[in-house]
N, CA, C and O of each residue as an XYZ file, in Angstrom:
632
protein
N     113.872     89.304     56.164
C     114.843     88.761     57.086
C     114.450     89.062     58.538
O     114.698     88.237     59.417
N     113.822     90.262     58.818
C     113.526     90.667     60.369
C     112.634     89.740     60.860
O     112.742     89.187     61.954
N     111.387     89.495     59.726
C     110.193     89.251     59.730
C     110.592     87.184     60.718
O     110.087     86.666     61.715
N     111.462     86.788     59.927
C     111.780     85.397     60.232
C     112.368     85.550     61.097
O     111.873     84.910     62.025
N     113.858     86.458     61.599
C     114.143     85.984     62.902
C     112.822     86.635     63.776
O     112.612     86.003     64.811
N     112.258     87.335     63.634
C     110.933     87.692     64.774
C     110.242     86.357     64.898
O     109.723     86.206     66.004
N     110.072     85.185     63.930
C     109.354     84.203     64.043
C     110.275     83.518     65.045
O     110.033     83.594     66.250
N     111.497     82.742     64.495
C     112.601     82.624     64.907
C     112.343     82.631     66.393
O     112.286     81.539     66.958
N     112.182     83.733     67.084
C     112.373     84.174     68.335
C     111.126     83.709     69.290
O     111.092     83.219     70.418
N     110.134     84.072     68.362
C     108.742     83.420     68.851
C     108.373     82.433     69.196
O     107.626     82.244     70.156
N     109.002     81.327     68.212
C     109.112     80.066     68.398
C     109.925     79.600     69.605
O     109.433     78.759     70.357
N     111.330     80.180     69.865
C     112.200     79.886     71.192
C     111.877     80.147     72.211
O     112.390     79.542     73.153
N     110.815     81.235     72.463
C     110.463     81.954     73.349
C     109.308     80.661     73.726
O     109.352     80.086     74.814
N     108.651     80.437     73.037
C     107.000     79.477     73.094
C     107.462     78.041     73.029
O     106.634     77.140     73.164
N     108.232     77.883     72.908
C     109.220     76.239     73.325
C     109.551     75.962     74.500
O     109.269     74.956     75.151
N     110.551     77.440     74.980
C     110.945     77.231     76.209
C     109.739     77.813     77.279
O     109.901     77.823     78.499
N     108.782     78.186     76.749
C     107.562     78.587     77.535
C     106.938     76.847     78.324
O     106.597     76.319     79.382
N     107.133     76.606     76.898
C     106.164     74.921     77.007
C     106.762     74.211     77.767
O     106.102     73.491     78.516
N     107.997     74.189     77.811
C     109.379     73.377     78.629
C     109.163     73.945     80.075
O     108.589     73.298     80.952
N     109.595     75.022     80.227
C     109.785     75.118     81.195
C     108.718     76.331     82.343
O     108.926     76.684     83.504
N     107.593     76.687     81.383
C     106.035     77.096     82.227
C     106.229     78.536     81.445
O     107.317     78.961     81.058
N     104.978     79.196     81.290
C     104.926     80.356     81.221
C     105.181     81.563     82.540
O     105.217     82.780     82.359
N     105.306     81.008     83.587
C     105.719     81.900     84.308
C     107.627     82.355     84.652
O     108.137     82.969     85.589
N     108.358     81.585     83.159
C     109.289     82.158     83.354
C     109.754     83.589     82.607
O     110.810     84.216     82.688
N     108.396     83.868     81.769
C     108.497     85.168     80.758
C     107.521     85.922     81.277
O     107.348     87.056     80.831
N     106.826     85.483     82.170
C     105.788     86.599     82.636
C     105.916     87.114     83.957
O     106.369     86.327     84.788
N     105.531     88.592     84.442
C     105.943     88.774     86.067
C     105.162     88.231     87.190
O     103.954     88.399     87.021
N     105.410     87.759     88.052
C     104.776     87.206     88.959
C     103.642     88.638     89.710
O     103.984     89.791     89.970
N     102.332     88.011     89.877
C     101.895     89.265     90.546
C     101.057     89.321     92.165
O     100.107     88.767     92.718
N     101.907     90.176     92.415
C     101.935     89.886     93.957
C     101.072     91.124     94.537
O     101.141     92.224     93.988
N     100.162     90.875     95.798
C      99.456     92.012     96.260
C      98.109     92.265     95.507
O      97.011     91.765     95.754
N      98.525     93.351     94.321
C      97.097     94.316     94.136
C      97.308     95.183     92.909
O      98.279     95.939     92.950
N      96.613     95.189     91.921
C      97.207     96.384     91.374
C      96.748     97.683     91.927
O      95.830     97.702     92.747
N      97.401     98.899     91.481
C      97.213    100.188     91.698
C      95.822    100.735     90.918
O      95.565    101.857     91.353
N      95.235    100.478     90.311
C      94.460    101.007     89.115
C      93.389    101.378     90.298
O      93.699    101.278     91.486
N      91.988    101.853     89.820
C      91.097    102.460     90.910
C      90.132    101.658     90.826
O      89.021    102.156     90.642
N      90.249    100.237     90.929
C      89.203     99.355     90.830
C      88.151     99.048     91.611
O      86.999     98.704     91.346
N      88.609     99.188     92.401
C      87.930     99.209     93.987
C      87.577     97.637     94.243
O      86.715     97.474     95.106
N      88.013     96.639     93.736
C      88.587     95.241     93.870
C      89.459     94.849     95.250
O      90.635     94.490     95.178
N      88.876     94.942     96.260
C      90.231     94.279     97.233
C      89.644     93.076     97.806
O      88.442     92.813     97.828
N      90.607     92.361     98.273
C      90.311     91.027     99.335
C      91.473     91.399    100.729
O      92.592     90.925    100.924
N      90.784     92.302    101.453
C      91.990     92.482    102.393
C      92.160     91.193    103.294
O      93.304     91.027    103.716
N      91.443     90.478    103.573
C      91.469     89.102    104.679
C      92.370     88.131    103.489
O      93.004     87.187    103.962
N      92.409     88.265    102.563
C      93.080     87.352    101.839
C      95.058     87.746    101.883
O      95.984     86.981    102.152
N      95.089     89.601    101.403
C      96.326     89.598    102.231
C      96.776     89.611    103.228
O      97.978     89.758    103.448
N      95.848     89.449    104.112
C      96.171     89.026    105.923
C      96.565     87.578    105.928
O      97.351     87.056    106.718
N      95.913     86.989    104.933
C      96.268     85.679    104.934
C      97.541     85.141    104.848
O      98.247     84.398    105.529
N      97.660     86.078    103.221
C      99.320     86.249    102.896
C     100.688     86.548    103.265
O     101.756     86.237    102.739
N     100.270     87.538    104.769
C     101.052     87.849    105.284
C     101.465     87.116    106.337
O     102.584     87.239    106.836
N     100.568     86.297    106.741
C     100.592     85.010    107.536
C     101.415     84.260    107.715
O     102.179     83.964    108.634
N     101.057     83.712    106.000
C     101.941     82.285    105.589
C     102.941     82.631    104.939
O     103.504     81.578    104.639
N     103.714     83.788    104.390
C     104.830     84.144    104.526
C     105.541     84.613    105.527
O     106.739     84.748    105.278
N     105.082     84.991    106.891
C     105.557     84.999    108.113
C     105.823     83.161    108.525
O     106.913     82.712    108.880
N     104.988     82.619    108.420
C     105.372     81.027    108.697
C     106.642     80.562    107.752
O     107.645     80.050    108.248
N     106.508     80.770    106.496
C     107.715     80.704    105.937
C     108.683     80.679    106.355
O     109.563     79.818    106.329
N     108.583     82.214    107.054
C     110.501     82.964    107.223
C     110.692     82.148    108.777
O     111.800     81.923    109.263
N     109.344     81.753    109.449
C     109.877     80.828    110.508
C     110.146     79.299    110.159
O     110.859     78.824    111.044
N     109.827     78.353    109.177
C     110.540     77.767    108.997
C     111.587     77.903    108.292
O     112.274     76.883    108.247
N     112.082     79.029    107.559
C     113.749     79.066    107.172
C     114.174     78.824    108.011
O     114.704     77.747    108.288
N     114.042     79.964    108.804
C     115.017     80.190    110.677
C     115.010     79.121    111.151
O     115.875     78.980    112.016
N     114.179     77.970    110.898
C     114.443     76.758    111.746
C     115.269     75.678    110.984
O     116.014     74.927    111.615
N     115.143     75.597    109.640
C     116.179     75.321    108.568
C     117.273     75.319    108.735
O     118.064     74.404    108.504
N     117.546     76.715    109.314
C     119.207     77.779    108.684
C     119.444     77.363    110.056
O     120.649     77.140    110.176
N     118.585     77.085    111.546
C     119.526     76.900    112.478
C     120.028     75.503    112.471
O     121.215     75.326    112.746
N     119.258     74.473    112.184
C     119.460     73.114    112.064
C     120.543     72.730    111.138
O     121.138     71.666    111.311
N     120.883     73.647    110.020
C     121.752     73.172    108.952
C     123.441     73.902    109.574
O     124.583     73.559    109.268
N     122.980     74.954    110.492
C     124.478     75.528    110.396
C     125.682     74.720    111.482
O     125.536     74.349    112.647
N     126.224     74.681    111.073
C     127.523     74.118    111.488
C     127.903     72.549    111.286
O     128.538     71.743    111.966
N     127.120     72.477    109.849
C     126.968     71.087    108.923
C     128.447     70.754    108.380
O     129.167     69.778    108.589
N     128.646     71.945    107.585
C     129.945     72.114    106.625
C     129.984     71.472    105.431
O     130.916     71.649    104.647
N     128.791     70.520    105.137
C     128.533     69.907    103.485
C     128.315     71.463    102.205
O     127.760     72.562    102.248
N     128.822     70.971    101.574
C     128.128     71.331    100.164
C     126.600     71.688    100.455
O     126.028     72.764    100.625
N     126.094     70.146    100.445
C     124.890     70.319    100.743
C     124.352     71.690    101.446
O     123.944     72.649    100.791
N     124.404     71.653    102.770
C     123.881     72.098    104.398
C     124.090     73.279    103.268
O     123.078     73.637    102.667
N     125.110     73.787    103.006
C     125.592     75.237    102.622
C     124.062     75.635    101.502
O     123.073     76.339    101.703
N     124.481     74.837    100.386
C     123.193     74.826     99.339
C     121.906     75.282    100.001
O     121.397     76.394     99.861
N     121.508     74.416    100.639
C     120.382     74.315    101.679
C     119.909     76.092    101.984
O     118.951     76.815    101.711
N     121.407     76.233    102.807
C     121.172     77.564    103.731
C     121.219     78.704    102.893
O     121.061     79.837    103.348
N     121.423     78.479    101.727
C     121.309     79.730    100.730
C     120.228     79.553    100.586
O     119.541     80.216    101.363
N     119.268     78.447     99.396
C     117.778     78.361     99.197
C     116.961     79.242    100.028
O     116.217     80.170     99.711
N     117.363     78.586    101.522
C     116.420     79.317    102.982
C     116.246     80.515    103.070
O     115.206     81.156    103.225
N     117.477     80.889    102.951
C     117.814     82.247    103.283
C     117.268     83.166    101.971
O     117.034     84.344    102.244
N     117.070     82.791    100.742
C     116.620     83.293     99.813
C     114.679     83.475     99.787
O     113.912     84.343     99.372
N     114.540     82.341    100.370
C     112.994     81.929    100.393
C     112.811     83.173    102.097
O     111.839     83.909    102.268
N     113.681     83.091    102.814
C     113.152     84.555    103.838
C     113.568     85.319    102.833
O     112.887     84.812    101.942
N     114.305     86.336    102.196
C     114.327     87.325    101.839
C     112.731     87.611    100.589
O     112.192     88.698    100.380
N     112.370     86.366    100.022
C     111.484     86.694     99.374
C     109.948     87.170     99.844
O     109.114     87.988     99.457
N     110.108     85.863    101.236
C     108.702     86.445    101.678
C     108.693     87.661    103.005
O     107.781     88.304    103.524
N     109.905     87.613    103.193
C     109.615     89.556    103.974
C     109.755     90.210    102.683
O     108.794     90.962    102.848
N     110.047     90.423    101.900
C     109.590     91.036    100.698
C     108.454     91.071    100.187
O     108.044     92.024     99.526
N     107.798     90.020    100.435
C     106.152     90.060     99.912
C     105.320     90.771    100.938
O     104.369     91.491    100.633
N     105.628     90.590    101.898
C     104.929     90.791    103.459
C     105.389     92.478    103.233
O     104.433     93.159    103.604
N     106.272     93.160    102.860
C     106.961     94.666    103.310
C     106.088     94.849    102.038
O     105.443     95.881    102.223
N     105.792     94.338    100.891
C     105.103     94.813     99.225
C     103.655     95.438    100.068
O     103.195     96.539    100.371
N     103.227     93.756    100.245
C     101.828     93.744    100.421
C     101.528     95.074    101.730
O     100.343     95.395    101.824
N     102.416     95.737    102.589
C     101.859     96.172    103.839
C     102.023     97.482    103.053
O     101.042     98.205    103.223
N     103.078     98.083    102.138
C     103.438     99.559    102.086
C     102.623     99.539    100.693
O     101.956    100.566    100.571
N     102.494     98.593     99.549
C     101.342     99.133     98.160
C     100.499     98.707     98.628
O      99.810     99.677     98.943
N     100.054     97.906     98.905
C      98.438     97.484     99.502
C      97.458     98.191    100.646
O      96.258     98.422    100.496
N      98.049     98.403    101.514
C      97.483     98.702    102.251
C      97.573    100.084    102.481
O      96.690    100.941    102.534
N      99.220    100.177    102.652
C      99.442    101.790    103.018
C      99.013    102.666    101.665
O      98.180    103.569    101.749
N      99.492    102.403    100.739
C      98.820    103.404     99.609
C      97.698    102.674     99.291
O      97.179    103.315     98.378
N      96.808    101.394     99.588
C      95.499    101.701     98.701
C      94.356    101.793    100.194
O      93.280    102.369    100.032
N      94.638    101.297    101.343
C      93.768    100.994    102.542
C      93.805    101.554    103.360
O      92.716    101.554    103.935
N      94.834    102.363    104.023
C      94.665    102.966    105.465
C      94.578    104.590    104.591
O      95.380    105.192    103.877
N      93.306    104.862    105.035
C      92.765    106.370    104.376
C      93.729    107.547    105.426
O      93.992    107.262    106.594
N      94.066    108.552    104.930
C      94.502    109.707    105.730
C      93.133    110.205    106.566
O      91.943    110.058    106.285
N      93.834    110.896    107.785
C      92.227    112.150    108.234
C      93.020    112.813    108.597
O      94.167    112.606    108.993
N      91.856    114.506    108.360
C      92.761    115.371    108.875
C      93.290    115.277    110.997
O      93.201    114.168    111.524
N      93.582    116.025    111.538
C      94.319    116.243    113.000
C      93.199    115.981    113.330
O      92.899    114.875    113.780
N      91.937    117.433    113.089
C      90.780    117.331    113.758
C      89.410    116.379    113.815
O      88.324    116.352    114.394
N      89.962    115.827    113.105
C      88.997    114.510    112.176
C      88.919    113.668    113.493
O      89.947    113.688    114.170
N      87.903    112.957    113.952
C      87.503    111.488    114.848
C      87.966    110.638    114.382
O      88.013    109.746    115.229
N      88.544    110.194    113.116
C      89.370    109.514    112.230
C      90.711    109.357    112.555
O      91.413    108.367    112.347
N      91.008    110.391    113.074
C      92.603    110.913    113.004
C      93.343    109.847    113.672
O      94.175    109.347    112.914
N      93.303    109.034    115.519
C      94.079    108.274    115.871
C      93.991    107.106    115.387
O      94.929    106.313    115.470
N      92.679    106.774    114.717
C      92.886    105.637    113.878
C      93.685    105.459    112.922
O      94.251    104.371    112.816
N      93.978    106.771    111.758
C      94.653    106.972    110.972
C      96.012    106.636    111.520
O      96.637    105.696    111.030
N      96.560    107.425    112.615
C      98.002    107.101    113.435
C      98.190    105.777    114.174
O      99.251    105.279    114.549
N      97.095    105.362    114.293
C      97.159    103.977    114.848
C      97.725    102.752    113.657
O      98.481    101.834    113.977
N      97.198    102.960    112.281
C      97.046    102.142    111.311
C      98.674    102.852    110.864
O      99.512    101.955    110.774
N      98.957    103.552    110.722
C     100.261    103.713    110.226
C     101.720    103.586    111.034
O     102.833    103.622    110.509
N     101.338    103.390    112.798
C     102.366    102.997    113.401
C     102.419    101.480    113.471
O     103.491    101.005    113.847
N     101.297    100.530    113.126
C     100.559     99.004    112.879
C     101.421     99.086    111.589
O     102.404     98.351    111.678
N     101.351     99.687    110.552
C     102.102     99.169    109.095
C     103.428     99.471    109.477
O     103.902     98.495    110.058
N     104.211    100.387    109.400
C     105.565    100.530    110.199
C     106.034     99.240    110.877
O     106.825     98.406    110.437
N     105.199     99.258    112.365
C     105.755     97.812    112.847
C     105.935     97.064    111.646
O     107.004     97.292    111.080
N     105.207     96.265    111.122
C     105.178     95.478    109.890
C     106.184     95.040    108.792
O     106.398     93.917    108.336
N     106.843     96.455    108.442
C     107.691     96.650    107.548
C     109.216     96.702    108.565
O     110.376     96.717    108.154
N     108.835     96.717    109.658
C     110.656     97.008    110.348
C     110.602     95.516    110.618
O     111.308     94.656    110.091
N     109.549     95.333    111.623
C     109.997     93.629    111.779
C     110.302     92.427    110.633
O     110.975     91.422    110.861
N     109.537     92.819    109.122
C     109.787     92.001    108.279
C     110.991     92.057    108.028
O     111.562     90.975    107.891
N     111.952     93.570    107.852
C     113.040     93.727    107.792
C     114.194     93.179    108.789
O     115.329     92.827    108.470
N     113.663     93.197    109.961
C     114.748     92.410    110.873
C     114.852     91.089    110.848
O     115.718     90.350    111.314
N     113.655     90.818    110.119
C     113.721     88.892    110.024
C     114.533     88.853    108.834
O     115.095     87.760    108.774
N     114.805     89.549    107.928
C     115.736     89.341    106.524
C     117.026     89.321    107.387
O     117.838     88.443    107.094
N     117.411     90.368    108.665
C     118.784     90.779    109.049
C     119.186     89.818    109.917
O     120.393     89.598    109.809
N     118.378     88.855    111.121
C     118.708     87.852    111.844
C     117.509     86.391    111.500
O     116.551     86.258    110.738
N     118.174     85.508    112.490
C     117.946     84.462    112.360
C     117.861     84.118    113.825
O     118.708     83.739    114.634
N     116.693     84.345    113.904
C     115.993     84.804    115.407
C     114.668     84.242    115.787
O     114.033     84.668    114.822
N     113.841     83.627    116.459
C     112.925     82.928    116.802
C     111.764     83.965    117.095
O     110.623     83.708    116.711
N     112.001     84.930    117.655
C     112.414     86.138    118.572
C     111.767     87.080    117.324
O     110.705     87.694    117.426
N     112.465     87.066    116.354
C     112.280     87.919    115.220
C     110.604     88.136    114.326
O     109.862     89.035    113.931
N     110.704     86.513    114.377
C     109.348     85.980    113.744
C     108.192     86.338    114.331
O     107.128     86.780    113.898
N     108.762     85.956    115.826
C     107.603     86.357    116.966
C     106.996     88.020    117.081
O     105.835     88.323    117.357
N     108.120     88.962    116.791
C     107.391     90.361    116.292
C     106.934     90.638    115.360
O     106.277     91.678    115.315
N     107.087     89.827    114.219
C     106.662     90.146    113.052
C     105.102     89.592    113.011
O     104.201     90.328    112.610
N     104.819     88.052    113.519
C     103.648     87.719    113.953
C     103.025     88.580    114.550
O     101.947     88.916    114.061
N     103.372     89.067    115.491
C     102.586     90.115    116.201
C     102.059     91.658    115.865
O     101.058     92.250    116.267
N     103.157     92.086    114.942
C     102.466     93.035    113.921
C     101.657     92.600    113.147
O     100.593     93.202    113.002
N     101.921     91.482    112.462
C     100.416     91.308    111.576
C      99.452     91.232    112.259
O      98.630     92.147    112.210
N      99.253     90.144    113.090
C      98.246     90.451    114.055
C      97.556     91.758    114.741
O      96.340     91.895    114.871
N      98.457     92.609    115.120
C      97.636     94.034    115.440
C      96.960     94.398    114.475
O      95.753     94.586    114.623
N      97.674     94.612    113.072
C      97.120     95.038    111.688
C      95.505     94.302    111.026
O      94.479     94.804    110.567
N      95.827     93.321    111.202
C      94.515     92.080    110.767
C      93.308     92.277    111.793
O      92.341     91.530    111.646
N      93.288     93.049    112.634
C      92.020     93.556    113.251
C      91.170     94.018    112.621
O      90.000     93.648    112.521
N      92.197     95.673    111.691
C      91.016     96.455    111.034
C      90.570     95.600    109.797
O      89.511     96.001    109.315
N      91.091     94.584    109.209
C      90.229     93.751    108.142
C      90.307     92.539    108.572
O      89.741     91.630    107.964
């Protein structure tokens, strides 16, 4: 009896796989893994961080154009938007604090020739992660424009 509903399940699972894509049972994978592969494409998440910064500036231009619509619609709309910024300052805050900060910007000690680079690269990721965060909190032109500009400082060292 287990044995069949396990089939049972397999089958619903691999139906609605076929229907509707395998990426609704599998996790999306974003960034990098952790493992010690020594595998990176850092210009590729510079890339990423890019065009999810362009993103969250066309929401903001979306969410300003739609507000004070009052449809169903406009409303619909301004949720989607507003969901599609929260996802990609989320990718942009992933990619800057697992990617980079724990696998790319190396520590040095104080006395190290290393060292202000080290403080340089970690006040560069910071920016990164606050401005992505303020673009989730406003809907600001303004907003985008710092967040652009942190990536940009950051995308030097790769």
């Amino acid at each position: 009896m287990n044995l069949c509903r396990a089939i049972i399940i397999a089958s619903i699972f691999a139906a609605t796989a076929a229907i509707a894509g395998p990426s609704l049972f599998l996790p999306q994978v974003l960034g990098h893994c952790q493992v010690p592969c020594g595998i990176f494409d850092d210009p590729a998440r510079i890339a990423t961080m890019r065009e999810n910064a362009a993103s969250i500036r066309k929401a903001d231009q979306q969410l300003l154009a739609l507000h004070g619509i009052g449809t169903l619609e406009s409303f619909n709309q301004s949720v989607r938007w507003t969901m599609e910024k929260e996802r990609s300052a989320e990718d942009i805050q992933h990619i800057a604090a697992a990617y980079f900060l724990a696998q790319r910007v190396k520590p040095a000690a104080a006395d190290s020739p290393e060292h202000a680079l080290y403080l340089e690269q970690l006040e560069g990721f910071h920016a990164v992660l606050v401005a992505a965060m303020k673009c989730k909190q406003q809907v600001k032109p303004a907003s985008v424009d710092e967040l652009d500009a942190a990536i940009e400082r950051v995308a030097v060292w790769y």
